[in-house]
Structures are given as C-alpha cells and as structure tokens.
C-alpha positions in Angstrom: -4.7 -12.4 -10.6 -4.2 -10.3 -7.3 -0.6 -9.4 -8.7 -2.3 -8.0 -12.1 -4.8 -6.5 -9.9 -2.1 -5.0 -7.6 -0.2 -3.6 -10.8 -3.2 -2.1 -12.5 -4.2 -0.4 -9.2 -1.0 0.6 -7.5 0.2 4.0 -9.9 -2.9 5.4 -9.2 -2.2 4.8 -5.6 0.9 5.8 -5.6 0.0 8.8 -7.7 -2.8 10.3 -5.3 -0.5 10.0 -2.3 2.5 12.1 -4.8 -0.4 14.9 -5.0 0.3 18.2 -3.3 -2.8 19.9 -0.5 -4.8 21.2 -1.0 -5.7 20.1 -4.8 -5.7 16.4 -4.4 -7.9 14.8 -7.6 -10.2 12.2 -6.5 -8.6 8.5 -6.5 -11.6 7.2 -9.2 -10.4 10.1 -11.3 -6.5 9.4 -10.9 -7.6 5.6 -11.8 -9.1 7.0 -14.9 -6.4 9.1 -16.4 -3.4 6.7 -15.4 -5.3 4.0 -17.1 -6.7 5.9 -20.2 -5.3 3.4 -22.6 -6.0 0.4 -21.0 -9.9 0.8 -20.6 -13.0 0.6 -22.9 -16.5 0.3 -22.2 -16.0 -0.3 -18.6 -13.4 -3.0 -19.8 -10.0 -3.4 -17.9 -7.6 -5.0 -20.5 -4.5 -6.6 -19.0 -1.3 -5.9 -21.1 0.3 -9.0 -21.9 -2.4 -11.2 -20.2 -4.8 -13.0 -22.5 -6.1 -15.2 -19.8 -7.6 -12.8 -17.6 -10.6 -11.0 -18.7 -12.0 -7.9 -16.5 -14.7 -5.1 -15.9 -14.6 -2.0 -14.1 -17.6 -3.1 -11.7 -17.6 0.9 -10.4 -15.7 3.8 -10.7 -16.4 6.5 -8.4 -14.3 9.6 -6.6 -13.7 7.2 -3.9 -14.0 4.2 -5.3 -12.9 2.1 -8.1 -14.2 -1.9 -8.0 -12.3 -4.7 -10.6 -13.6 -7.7 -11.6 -11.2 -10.2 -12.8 -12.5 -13.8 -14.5 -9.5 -16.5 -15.3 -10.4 -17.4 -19.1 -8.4 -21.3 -18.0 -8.3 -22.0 -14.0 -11.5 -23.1 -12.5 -13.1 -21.6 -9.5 -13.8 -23.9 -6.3 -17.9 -23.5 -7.5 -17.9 -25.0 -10.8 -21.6 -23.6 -10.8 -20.7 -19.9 -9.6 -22.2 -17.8 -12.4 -18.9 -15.4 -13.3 -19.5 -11.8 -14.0 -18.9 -12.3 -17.3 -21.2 -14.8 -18.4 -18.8 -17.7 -17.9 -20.0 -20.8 -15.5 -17.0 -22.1 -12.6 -14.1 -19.8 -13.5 -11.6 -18.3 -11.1 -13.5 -14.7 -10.0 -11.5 -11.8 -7.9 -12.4 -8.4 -6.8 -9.8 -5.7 -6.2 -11.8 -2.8 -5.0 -9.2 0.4 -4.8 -10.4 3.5 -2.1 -8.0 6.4 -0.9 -6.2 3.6 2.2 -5.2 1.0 -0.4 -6.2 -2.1 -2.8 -8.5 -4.9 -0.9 -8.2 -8.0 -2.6 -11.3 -10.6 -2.3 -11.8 -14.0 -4.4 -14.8 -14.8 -5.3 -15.0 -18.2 -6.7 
C-alpha cells in the first residue's frame, strides 16, 4: 500500500518541483489535475488494484491526505474501525505537502 501510495503521489511531486518561479501552482491543485481521471467523489481509485480501496481524506493548496483500506489483509486491531466502514483491515495514510510523501499505518 505505501508503493501505490508512493505512485499515486509522486507525479505531482515531481511535477511541482518541474514548475518554473515565479508561477508555481499549489501542490493540492497539481494533485488534482495530474489525477483528474483517477478521482470521484473524493474517491482515489487505484488502477489495476482491486484490493485497495481509498479516500481523499483532504485536499488543500498545501496539503493532500490519502486514506488507503486493504479490502483482504487484516490490520494488527481486528477492532480498529477503518475509514471506510470496514472493522480490522489494513489502514495507511500518505499525506503529500510541498517537502514530500509521509507515509503512516494506521492499523
């Protein structure tokens, strides 16, 4: 789940850093456009990935938070509550700011 995190996040990293001064779009924004087909209703989907289900948690100018819930691998709290609804699954955040991806799990 971090490596599908890290793939969704990094072109848009890697895009705002390719940005010419002084016009630099905001990274949210960047997120947003690069990932145009990917997201609806604050849904991330994952190409090829049926197992991982996500939500854009926040999008922001300087901030863009992922929630990612395993649909098979448990969690290490088979009681944690996932964002989703789901009871014991594997949880991750990836939160994406202007200095890089931060990776925290969360069950």
């Amino acid at each position: 789940m971090e490596s599908a995190a890290y793939d969704a996040m990094y072109p848009s990293l890697r895009k705002y850093y390719e940005q010419r001064a002084p016009a630099k779009l905001p990274i949210g924004k960047i997120f947003l456009a690069v990932n145009k087909e990917r997201i609806h209703d604050k849904v991330y989907r994952f190409q090829g990935d049926e197992f991982i289900l996500s939500a854009l948690d926040n999008v922001s100018d300087s901030l863009v938070t992922l929630i990612m819930v395993d649909t098979v691998a448990r969690g290490k709290d088979l009681s944690y509550a996932n964002y989703n609804g789901r009871i014991g699954r594997l949880q991750f955040r990836a939160e994406l700011r202007e200095k890089g991806v931060h990776y925290e799990r969360e069950n």
